[in-house]
C-alpha positions as CSV (number, residue, x, y, z in Angstrom):
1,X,-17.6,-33.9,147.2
2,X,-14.6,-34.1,144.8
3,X,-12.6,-35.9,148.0
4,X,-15.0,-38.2,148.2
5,X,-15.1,-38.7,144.3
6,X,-11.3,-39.0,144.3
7,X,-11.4,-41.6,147.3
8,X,-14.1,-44.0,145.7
9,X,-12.2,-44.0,142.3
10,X,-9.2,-44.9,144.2
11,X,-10.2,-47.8,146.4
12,X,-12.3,-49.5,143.0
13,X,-9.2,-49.2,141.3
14,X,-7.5,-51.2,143.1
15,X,-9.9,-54.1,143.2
16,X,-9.0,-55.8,140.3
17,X,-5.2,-55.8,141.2
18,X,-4.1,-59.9,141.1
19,X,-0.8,-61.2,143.2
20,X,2.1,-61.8,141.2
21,X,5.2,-63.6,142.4
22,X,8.7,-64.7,140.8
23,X,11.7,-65.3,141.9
24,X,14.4,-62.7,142.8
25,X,16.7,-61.0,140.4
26,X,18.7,-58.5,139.0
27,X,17.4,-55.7,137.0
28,X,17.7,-56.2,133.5
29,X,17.2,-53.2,130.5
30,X,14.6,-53.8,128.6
31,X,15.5,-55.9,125.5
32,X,13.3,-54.0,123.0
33,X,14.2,-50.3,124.6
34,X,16.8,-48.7,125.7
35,X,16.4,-46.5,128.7
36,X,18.1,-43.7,129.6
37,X,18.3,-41.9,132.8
38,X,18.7,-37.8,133.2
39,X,20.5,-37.1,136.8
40,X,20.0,-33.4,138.2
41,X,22.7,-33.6,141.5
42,X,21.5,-30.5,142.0
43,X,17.7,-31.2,143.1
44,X,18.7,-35.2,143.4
45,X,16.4,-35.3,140.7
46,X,15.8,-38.4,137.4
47,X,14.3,-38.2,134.2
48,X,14.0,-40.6,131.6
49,X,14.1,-41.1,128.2
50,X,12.2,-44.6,126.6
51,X,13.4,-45.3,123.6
52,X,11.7,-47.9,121.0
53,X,12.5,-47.7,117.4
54,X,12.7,-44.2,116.5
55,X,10.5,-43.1,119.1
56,X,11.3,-41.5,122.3
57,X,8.8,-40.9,125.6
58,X,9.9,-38.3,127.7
59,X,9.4,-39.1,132.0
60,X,8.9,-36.4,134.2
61,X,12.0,-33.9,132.3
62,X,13.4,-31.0,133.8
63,X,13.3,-27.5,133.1
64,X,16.2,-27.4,130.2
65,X,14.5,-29.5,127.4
66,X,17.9,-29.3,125.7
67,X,19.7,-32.9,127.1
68,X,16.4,-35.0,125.9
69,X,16.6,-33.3,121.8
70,X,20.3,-34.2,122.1
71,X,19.4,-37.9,123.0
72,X,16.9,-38.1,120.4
73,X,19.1,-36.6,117.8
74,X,21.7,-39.0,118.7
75,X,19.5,-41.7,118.0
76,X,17.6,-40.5,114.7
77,X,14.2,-40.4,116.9
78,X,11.6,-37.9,117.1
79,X,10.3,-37.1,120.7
80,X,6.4,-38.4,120.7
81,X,5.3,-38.2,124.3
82,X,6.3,-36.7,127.5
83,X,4.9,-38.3,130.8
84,X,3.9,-36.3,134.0
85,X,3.9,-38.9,136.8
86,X,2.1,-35.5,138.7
87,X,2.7,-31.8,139.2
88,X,6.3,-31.7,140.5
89,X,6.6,-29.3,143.9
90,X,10.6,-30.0,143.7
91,X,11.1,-28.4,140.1
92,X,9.5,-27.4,137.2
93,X,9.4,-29.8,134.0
94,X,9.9,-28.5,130.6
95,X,6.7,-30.6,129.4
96,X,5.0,-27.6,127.7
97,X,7.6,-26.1,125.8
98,X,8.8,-29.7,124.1
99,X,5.1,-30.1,123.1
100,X,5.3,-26.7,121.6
101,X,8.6,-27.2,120.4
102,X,8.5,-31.1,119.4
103,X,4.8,-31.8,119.0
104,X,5.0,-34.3,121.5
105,X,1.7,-36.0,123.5
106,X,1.6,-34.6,127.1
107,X,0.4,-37.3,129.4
108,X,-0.9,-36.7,133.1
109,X,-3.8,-37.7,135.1
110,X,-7.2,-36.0,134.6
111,X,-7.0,-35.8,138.6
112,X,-4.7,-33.1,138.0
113,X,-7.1,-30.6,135.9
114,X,-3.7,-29.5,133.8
115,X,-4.4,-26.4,132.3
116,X,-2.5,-27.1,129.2
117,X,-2.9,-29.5,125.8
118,X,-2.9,-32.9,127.2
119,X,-3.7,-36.5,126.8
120,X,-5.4,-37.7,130.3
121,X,-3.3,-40.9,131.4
122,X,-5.1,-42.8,134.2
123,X,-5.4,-46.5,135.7
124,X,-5.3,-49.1,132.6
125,X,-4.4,-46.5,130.2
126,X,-2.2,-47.7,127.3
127,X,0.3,-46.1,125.0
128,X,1.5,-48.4,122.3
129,X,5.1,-47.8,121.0
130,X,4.8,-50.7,118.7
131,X,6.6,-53.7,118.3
132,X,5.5,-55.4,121.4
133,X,6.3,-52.5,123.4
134,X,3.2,-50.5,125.9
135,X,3.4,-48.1,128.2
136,X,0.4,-48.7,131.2
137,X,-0.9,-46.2,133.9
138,X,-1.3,-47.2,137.3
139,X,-3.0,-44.9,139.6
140,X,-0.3,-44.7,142.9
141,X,-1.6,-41.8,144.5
142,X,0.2,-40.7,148.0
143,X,2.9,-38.3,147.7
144,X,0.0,-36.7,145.8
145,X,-3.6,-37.4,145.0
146,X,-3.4,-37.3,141.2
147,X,0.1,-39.6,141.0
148,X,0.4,-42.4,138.5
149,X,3.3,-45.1,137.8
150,X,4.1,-45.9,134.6
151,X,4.7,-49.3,133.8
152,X,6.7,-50.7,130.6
153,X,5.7,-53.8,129.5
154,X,7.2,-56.2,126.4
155,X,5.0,-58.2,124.7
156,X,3.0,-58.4,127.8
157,X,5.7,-58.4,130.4
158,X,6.2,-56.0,132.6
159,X,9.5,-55.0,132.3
160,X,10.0,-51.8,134.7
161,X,8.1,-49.4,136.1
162,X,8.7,-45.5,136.5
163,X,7.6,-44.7,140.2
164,X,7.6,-41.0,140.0
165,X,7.2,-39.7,143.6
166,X,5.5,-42.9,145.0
167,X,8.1,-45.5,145.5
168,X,12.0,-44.3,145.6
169,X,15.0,-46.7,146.3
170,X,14.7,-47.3,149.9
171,X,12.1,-44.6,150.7
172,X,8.5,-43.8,149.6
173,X,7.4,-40.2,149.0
174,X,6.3,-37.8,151.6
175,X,2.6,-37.0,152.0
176,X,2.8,-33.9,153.4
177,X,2.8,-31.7,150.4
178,X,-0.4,-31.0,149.0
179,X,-2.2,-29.7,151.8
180,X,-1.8,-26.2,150.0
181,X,-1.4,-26.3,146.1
182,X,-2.7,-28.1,142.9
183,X,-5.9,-29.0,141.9
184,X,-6.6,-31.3,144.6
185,X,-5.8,-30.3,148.2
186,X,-5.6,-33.4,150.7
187,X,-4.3,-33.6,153.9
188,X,-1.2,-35.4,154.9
189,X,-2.9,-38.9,156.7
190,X,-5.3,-38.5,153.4
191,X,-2.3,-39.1,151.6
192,X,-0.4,-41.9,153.8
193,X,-3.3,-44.0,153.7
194,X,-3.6,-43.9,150.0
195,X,0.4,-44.7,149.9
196,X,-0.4,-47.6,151.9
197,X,-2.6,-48.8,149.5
198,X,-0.7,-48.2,146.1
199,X,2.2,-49.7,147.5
200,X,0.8,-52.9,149.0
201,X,-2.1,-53.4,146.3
202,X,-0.2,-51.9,143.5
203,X,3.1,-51.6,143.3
204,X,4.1,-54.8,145.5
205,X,2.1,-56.6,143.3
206,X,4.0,-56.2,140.0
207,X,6.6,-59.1,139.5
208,X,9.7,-59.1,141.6
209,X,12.1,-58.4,138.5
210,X,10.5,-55.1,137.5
211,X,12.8,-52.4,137.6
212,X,11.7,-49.4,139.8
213,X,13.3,-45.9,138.1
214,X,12.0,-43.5,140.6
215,X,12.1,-39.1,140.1
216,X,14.4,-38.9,142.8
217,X,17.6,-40.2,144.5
218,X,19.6,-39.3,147.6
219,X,19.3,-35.7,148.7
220,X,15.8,-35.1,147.9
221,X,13.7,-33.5,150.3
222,X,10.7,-35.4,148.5
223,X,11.6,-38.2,150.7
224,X,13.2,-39.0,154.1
225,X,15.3,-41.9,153.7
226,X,16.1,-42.1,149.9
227,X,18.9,-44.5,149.0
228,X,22.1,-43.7,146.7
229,X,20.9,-46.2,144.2
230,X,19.3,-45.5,141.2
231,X,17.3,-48.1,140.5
232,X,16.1,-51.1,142.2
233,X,13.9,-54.3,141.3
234,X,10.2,-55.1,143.5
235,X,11.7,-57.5,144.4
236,X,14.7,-56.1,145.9
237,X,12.6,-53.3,147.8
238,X,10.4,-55.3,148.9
239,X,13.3,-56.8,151.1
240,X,15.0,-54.1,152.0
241,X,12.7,-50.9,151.6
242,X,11.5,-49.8,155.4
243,X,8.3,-48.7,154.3
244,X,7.4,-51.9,152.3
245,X,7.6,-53.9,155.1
246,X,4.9,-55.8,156.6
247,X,3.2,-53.5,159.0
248,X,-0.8,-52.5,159.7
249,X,-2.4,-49.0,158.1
250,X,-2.5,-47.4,161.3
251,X,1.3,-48.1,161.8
252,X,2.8,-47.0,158.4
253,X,0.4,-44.0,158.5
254,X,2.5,-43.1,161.7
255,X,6.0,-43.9,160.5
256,X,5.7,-42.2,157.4
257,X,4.0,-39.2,159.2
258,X,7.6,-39.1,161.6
259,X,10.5,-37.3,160.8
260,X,10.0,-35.6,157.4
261,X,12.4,-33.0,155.9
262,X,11.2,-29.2,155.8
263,X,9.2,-28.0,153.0
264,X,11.0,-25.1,151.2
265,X,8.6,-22.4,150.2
266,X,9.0,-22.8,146.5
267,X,7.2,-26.1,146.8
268,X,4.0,-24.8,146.6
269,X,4.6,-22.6,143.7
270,X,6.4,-25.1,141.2
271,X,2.8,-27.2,141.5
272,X,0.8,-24.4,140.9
273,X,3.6,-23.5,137.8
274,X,3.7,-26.9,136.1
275,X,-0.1,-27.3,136.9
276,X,-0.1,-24.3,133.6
277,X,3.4,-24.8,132.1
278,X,6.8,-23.1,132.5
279,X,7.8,-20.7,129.7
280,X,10.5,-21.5,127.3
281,X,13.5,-22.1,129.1
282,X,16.0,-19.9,127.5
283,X,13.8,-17.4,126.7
284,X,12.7,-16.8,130.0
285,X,16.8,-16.7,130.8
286,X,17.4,-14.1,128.4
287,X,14.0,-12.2,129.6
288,X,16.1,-11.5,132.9
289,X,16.4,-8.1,133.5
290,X,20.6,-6.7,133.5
291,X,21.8,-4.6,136.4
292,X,24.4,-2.1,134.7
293,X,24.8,-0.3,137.5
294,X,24.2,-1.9,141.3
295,X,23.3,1.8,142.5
296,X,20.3,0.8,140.5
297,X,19.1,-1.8,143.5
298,X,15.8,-1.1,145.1
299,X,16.0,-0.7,148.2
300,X,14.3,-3.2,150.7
301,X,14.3,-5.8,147.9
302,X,15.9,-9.2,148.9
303,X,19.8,-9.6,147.7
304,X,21.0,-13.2,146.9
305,X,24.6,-12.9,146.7
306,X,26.3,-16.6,144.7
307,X,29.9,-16.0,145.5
308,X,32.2,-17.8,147.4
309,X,31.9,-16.9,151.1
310,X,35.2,-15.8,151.7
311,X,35.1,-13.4,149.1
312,X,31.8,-12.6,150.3
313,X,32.9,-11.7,153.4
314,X,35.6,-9.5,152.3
315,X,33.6,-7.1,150.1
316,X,29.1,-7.3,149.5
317,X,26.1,-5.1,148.8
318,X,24.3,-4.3,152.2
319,X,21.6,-6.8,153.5
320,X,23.0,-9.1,151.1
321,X,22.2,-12.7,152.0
322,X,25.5,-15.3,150.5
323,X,23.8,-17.9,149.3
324,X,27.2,-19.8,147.1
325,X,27.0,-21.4,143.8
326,X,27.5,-24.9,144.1
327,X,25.0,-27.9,144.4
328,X,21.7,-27.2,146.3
329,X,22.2,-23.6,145.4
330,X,18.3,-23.8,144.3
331,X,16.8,-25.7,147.0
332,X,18.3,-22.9,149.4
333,X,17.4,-19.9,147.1
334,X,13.8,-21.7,147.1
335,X,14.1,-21.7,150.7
336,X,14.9,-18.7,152.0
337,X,13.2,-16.6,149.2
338,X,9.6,-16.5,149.0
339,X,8.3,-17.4,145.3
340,X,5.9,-13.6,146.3
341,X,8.7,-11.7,146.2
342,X,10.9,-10.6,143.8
343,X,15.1,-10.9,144.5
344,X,18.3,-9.7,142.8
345,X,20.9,-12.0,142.0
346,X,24.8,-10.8,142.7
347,X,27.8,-13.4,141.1
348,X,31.2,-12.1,140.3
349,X,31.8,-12.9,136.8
350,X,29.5,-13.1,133.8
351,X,29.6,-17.1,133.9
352,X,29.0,-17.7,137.1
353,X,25.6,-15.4,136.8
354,X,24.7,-17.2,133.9
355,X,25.0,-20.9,135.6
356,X,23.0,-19.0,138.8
357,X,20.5,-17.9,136.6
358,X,20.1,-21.7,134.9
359,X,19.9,-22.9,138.5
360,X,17.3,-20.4,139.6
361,X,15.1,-22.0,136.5
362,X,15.3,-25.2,137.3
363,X,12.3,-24.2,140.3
364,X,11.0,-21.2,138.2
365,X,12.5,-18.6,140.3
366,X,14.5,-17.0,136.9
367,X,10.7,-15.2,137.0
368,X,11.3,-13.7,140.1
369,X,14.7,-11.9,139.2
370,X,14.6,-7.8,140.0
371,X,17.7,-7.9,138.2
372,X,21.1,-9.9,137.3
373,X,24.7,-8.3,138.0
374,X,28.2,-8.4,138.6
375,X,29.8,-7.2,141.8
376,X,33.9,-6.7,142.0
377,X,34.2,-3.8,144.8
378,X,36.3,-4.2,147.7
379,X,35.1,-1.2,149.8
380,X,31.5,-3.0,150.4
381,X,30.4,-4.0,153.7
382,X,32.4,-6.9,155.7
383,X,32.2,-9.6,158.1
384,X,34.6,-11.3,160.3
385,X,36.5,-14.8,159.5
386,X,36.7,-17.4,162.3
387,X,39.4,-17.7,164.1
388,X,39.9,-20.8,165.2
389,X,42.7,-20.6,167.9
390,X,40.5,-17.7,170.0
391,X,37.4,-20.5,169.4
392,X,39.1,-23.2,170.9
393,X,40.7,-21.2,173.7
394,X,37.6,-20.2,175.3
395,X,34.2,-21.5,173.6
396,X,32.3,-19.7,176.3
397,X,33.2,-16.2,175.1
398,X,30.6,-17.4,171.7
399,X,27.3,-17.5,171.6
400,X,27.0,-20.6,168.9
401,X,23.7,-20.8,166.3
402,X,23.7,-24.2,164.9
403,X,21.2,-24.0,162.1
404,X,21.5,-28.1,161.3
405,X,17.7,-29.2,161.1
406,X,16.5,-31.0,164.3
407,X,17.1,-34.0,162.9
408,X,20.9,-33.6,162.2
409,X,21.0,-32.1,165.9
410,X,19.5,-35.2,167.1
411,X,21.9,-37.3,165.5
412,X,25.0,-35.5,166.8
413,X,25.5,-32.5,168.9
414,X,28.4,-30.8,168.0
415,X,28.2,-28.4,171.1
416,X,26.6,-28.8,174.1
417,X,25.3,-24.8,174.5
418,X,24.7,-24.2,171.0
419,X,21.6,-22.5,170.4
420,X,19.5,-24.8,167.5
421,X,17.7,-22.1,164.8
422,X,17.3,-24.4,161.7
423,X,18.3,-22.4,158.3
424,X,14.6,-22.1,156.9
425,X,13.1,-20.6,160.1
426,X,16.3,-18.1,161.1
427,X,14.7,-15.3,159.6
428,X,11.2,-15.8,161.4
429,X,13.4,-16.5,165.3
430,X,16.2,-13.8,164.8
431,X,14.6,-12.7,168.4
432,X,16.2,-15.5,170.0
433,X,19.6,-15.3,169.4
434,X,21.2,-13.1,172.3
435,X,23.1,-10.6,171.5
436,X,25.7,-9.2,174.6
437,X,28.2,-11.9,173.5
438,X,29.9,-12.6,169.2
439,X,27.7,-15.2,167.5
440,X,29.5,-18.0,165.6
441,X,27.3,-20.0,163.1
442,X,27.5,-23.1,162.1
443,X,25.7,-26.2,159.8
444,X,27.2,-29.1,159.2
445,X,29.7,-28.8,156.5
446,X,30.2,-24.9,155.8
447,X,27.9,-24.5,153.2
448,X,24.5,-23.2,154.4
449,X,26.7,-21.4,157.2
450,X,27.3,-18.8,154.8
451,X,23.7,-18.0,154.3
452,X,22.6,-18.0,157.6
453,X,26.2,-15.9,159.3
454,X,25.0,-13.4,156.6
455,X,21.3,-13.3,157.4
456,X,22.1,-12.8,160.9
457,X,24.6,-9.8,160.3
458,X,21.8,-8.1,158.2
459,X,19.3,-8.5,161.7
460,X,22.1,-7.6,164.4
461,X,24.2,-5.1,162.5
462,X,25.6,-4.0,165.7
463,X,27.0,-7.5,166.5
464,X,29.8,-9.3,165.8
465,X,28.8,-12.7,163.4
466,X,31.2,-15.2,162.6
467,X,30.8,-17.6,160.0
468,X,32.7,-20.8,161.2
469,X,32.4,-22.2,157.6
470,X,34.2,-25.6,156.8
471,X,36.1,-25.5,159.9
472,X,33.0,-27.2,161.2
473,X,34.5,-30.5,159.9
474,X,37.1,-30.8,162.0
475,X,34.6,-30.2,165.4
476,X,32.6,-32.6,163.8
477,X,35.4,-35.8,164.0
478,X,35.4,-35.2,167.6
């Protein structure tokens, strides 16, 4: 019954949408407000800060509320709102604690049943920031049923509009993600046939100078196809964005369906998480527990290790699994780490476990620390280091694991008789990797190499693994 509820709503609401058409051109910042946009490169990920007056509204923040209070204190204004364009499955937003902290408005559909103070924000909704300046809901649902757009408009002009997960440069969001988690559970073609329809009788329909900010950029996995830009006009997608091109119901549903990105398990959990409202950011940090003593590890408990993988491989903790610091260190740790289980966390100086532990928060996952510490031994357990020259002289001796997604396989085959496990299902297909010959692992640039080399040494502890690591590169140019 509420599917059906949700449906109806939807189609009426976009009834009274009205075709709006100007010429092309380049974006232009609002000349009442000046916008700023947050970039994560880390989870590919925007927020935004509108500013009018000496008020600021906050759009979809991340996890550290920190660089939005330093952006208002720079510009003597007092955070007033924060907007939630959904319940984000890619991280979790810092919306409660600057409520708490700032007093600010939390604004989100009613479709999401939040289960904290908030301010429902649906189709026509208004916020007034004065001076000319409003701030209007449009229902967009697709990536998720209870998605909105935000559009800013001066004195009655729309000016830009902040597309959340519905619209990115390029791309539009996936609809495959709710099918488990939040307050409404859909299923995927649910979804793509409600994209359809915000896009064409929503979005499409604002005029063709509006400036799209969307959540995400390049690198996403809340998208396919996202561009590098960072913004865009209507106008200018509408030309140039695949999935906003002219094309029946039946045949969007289908493209969109193709092709998408894995889901990393934490998804799932970060919805259900800023459905109620992280804790306090550095609180929860400093709430981690401290390892004093690494004899002190459960045993059987998972063992993220962030150090570099050639030190890695030198000296580690057994069953360790080397997941290195460095840019989608939390998409992988989200990945390969169930949000049910609890982990310890392994770096090898005090400020490199800090900055693990800040990335771990950025999807929550600070929660699910066992405990924090420092490892400096050399007499740990080892693994080999590829030798490039005994590689080359006889492939055949190897038995290669690529563990590139299908995708990345499809688009280039590094070697013919490599054996495709991708990384987030190599724990669940160990089984298939024979074992009478060494293994040699490789992605496509060295980086989730390390993780998976070290996941398969933990499963066949009497083979040889070899991690071929960035050497990868230069089979790649071939």
């Amino acid at each position: 019954m509420k599917y059906i509820l949700v449906i109806v709503s939807f189609l009426l609401s976009f009834g009274f949408a009205k075709a709006q058409f100007t010429p092309l051109i380049q974006p232009a910042q609002p000349q009442k407000t000046i916008i700023h946009q947050f970039e994560d490169d880390g989870l590919a990920h925007f927020s935004y800060a509108i500013l009018v007056g000496n008020q600021v509204i906050l759009v979809d923040p991340g996890r550290n509320p920190q660089p939005y209070y330093d952006f208002a204190e720079k510009h003597g204004a007092s955070i007033v709102g924060v907007v939630e364009t959904h319940p984000h499955a890619d991280f979790v937003s810092s919306h409660l604690q600057i409520h708490h902290e700032k007093g600010a408005t939390i604004y989100i559909s009613k479709l999401a049943e939040a289960n904290y103070p908030h301010q429902t924000f649906d189709e026509g909704d208004i916020i007034d920031l004065g001076n000319g300046v409003t701030l209007r809901a449009m229902f967009t649902p697709g990536h998720s049923p209870d998605g909105i757009s935000v559009v800013l408009s001066e004195d009655g002009k729309d000016m830009a509009v902040f597309t959340g997960d519905t619209l990115f440069i390029g791309d539009v969001g996936r609809p495959d993600l709710r099918e488990s988690a939040g307050a409404i559970m859909m299923q995927r073609k649910e979804l793509a046939r409600m994209m359809y329809y915000s896009t064409r009788k929503k979005l499409m329909k604002l005029d063709e100078d509006v400036v799209v900010y969307p959540a995400h950029g390049a690198g996403s996995l809340c998208g396919k196809a996202i561009s590098d830009a960072k913004s865009s006009t209507i106008g200018q997608e509408k030309l140039t964005n695949y999935a906003l091109q002219e094309m029946s119901e039946e045949a969007f549903m289908e493209l969109l369906l193709q092709d998408q990105p894995f889901i990393p398990q934490y998804f799932p959990y970060n919805v259900d998480l800023n459905k109620i409202g992280a804790p306090a950011y550095l609180d929860s940090k400093e709430s981690v527990p401290v390892l004093a003593d690494l004899n002190d590890i459960q045993e059987g408990t998972t063992i993220i290790d962030g150090r570099n993988q050639d030190i890695f491989k030198q000296s580690h903790l057994p069953e360790a699994i080397n997941i290195m610091k460095g840019a989608k260190f939390e998409t992988w740790l989200g990945s390969l780490v169930s949000p049910q289980e609890r982990y310890y966390l392994i770096a090898e100086t005090q400020e490199s476990l800090d900055e693990l532990i800040s990335k771990a928060a950025k999807i929550g996952y600070e929660l699910l620390i066992a405990g924090a510490g420092i490892y400096t031994e050399s007499n740990g357990n080892s693994m080999s280091f590829f030798n490039k020259d005994a590689f080359d002289a006889n492939p055949d001796l190897f038995t290669i694991i690529d563990i590139r997604n299908e995708g990345e396989v499809a688009q280039h085959q590094v070697f013919a008789n490599a054996i495709n496990i991708p990384l987030p299902e190599l724990m669940q297909r160990i089984s298939e990797i024979p074992t009478d010959k060494p293994v040699v692992v490789h992605c496509g640039t060295g980086y989730r190499s390390a993780a998976g080399s070290s996941i398969i040494q933990n499963a066949l502890k009497d083979n040889k693994v070899i991690d071929m690591g960035a050497y990868i590169k230069e089979y790649n140019q071939k």
